[in-house]
Structures are given as structure tokens and as C-alpha cells.
C-alpha positions in Angstrom: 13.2 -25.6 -38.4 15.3 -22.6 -36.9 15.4 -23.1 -32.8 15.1 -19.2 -32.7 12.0 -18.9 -35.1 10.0 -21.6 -32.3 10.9 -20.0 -29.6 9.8 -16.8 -30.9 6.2 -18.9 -31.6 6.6 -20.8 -27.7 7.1 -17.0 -25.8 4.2 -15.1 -28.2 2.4 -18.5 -27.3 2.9 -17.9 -23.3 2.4 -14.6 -23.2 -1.0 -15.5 -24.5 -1.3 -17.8 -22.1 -0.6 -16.0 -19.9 -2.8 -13.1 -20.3 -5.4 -15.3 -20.3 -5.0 -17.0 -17.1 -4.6 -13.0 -15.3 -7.9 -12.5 -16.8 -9.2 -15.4 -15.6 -8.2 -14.2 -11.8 -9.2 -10.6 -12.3 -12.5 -12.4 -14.1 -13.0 -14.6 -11.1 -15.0 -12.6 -8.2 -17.4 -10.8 -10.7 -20.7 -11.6 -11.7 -20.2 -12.6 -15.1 -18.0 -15.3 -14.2 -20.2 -16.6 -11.1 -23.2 -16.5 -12.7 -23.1 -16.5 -16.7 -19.6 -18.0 -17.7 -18.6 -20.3 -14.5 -22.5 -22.1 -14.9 -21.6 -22.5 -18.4 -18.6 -23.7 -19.0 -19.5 -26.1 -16.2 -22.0 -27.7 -18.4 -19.6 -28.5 -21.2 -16.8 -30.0 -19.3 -18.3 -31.9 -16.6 -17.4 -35.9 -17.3 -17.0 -38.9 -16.5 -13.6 -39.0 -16.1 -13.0 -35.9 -14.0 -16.8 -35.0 -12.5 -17.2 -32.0 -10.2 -13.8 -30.7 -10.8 -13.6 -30.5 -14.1 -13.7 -26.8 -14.8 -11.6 -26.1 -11.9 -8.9 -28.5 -13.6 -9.6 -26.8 -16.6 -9.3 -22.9 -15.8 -6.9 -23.4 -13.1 -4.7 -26.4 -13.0 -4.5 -26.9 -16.6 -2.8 -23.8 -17.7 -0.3 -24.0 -15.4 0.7 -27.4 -16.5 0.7 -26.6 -20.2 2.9 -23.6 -19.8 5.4 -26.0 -17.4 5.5 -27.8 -20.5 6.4 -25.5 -22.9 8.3 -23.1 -20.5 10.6 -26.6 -20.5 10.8 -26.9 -24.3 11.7 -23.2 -24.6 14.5 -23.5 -22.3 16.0 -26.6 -23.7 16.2 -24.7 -27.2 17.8 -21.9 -25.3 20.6 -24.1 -24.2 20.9 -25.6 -27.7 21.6 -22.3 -29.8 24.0 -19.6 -29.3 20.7 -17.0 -29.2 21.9 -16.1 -25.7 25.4 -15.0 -27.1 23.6 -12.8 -30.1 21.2 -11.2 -27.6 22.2 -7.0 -28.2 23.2 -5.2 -25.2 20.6 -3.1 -25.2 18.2 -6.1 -23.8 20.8 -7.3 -21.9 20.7 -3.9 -20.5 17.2 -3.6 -19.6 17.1 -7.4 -18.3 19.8 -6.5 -15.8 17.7 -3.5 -14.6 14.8 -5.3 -14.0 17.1 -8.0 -12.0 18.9 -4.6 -9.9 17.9 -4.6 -6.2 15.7 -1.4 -5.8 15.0 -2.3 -2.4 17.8 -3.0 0.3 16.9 -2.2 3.2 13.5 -2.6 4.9 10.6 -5.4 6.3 10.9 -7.2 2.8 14.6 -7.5 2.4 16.4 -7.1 -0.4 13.9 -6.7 -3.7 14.8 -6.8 -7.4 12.6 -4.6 -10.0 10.7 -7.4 -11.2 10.2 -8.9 -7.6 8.6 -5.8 -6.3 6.7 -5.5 -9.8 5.1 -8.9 -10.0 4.7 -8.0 -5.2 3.1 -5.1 -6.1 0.9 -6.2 -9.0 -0.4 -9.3 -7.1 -1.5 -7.0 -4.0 -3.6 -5.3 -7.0 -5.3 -8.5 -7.3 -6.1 -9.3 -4.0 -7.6 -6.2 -3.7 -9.4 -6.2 -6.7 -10.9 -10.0 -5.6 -11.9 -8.4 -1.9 -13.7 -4.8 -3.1 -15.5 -7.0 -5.9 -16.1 -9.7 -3.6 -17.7 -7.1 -0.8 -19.6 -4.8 -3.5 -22.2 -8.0 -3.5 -23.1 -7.1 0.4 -25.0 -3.8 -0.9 -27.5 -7.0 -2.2 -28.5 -8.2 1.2 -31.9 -6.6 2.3 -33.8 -6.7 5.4 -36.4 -8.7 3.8 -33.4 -11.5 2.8 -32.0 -11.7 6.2 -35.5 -11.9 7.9 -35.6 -15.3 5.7 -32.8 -16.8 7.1 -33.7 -15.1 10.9 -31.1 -12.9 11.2 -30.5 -9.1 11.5 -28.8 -7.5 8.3 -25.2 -6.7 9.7 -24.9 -10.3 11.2 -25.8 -11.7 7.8 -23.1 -8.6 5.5 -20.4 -10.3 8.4 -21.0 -13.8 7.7 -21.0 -13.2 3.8 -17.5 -10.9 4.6 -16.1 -14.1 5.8 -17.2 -16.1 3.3 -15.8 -13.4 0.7 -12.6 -13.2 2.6 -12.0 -17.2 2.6 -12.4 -16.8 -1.1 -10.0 -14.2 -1.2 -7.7 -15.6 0.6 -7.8 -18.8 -1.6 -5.9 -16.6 -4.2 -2.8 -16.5 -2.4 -3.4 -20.6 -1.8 -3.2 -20.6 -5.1 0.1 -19.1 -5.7 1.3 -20.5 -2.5 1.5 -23.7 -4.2 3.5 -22.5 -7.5 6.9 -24.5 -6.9 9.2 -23.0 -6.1 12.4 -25.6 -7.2 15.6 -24.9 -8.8 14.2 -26.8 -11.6 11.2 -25.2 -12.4 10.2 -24.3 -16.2 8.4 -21.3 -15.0 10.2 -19.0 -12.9 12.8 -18.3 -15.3 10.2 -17.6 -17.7 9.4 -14.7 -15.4 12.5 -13.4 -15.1 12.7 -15.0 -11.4 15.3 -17.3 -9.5 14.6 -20.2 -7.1 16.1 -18.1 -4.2 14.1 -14.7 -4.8 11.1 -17.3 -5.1 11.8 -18.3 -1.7 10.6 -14.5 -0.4 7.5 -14.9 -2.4 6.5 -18.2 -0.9 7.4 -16.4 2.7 5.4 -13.5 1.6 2.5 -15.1 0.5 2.6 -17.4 3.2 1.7 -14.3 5.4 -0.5 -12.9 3.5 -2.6 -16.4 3.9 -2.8 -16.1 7.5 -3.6 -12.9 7.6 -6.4 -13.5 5.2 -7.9 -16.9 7.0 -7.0 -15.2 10.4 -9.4 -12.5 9.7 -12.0 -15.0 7.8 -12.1 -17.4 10.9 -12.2 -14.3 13.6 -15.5 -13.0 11.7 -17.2 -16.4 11.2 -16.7 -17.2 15.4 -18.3 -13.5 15.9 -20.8 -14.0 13.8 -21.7 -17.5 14.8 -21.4 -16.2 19.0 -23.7 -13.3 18.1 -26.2 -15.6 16.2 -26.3 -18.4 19.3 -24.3 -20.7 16.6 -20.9 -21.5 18.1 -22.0 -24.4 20.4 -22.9 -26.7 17.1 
């Protein structure tokens, strides 16, 4: 079988994968996935085998895996056919834009286009995860936080926290993406191990910023609720 004809199938086949797992992330904080889809697909794949974290291997781990996998069989046909030689210069040509530094001087160093694309695309997300995450706080009554003995704003600042954490677990999860010379996936994205290296440094802030904050609220709200000696 032509090497070009299945790598044509592999990419169409990532790029489904991959629109799949960004829906899953912008899916994630909303109601229909914490309370309709989450529950069910919970149900199905809970075993033996894997137990409780089934569906969290499943949706998040993997995904990742599979397209390691395949990002590694599409490579090694790359190397194996002169495809890269036949590539027009027109693609070459928009490839090497997307590589160009648009950013040289300034806090984040020097940025290609795709760098600051995928940087700026990923702060979308977070604050798509924190706004849906907070527009559940409008469901907190008076009558719900006289249950649990508390006044209403110490009970919107504890769920904050909590909403922040999960936020905050996002960039965790990309943290975590290797980041080796070897990998099968950045160079599916266009990306190198070095300019990698600015993503883990900037995600790695973004973390503490995110758990700094989450901690900070959970200590107010557990000194203002007689709560921080347990």
C-alpha cells in the first residue's frame, strides 16, 4: 500500500482525534458533562480491571496514548518515502510562516506563530473552564447555605476554590505532555523539543498561579468559618 495514501488516512485520523479530545476539555466544566454524559459513561466502563478510574483513563489518558502511537507510525513513513522532497513550495511556504518568530522581544521571549497560536488558544480554554466553572455560584441560595451553617458569600468562596483547583488541574494536565526530543507528538503540532521547553515553563506558572490563588481562598474561607484549626 502507498506510504503517502496511509499517512493521508493517519493525519485525517488525528485530526479527528484530535478534535475530539478539545471538545472533551471545552465539554468538561459544563453541565452536560457533569451531570448527564460523565454519570453515564461512568456506568459503562467501570471494571474490574481498572475500577474508579476507568473513564478518566478512558477520556483522558487514552487518547493521548493512541495518538503517541500513531503520531510514531506516521513519522516513520515520513522518513521512509521521499514525500518530504515532493512537498510544493507553496506549503513549504506557509509551514515556514507559522515556524517565523513573531515575537522577539518581551516577558515570553522569543515566540513562533504556532507557539503563540496554540499560547493563546490554550488561555481561551482556561478561561472558558473558570467563567463556566463560576456561572454554577449564581445556584447557591440562602436557604442552601443555611443547610450547611454558613452565610452565602463564605459558601460562593469556598465553591470558587474548589472551581479554581479544577481549573487549575487543566494546565496539570498539559504540564505533564513530555516534552522529549523523541516525542511522536510535538512534531505532529508543528512544535520542537526546545520551544516545548517555554510551554512547560509557561504552564508551569500558570499552575501556581492557579493553586496559589485556590489555596489562599480555601485558608480565608476556612479562618472566617472557625475551620482552619482542624
Amino acid at each position: 500500500m502507498d506510504s503517502r495514501f496511509v499517512r493521508a488516512t493517519i493525519r485525517h485520523l488525528l485530526t479527528v482525534i484530535f478534535l475530539g479530545i478539545c471538545m472533551m476539555w471545552i465539554m468538561a466544566p459544563t453541565n452536560t458533562y457533569i451531570q448527564k454524559w460523565k454519570p453515564s459513561i461512568y456506568k459503562k466502563v467501570v471494571s474490574t480491571y481498572f475500577g474508579t478510574q476507568a473513564l478518566t483513563m478512558l477520556i483522558w489518558t487514552f487518547p493521548v496514548l493512541f495518538v503517541a502511537s500513531l503520531g510514531s507510525l506516521y513519522l516513520h513513513l515520513g522518513k521512509n518515502s521521499n514525500q518530504n522532497a515532493s512537498q510544493s513550495n507553496e506549503k513549504k511556504h506557509r509551514q515556514a510562516l507559522w515556524r517565523k518568530p513573531v515575537l522577539v522581544k518581551g516577558p515570553l521571549g522569543i515566540v513562533s506563530g504556532i507557539e503563540l497560536a496554540l499560547l493563546i488558544m490554550f488561555i481561551a480554554l482556561l478561561v472558558w473552564s473558570l467563567v463556566t466553572y463560576l456561572h454554577r455560584l449564581h445556584t447557591i441560595t440562602p436557604k442552601a447555605a443555611a443547610i450547611e451553617g454558613v452565610k452565602v458569600w463564605e459558601m460562593k468562596l469556598f465553591d470558587a476554590a474548589l472551581y479554581i483547583g479544577l481549573t487549575g488541574n487543566v494546565c496539570l494536565a498539559f504540564l505533564f505532555y513530555p516534552v522529549a526530543r523523541g516525542s511522536s507528538v510535538l512534531p505532529l503540532l508543528g512544535l520542537t523539543s526546545e520551544g516545548s521547553i517555554k510551554y512547560h515553563i509557561w504552564l508551569g506558572h500558570m499552575t501556581m498561579v492557579l493553586f496559589t490563588i485556590h489555596g489562599i481562598c480555601y485558608i480565608i474561607d476556612w479562618a472566617v468559618t472557625g475551620n482552619i484549626s482542624e
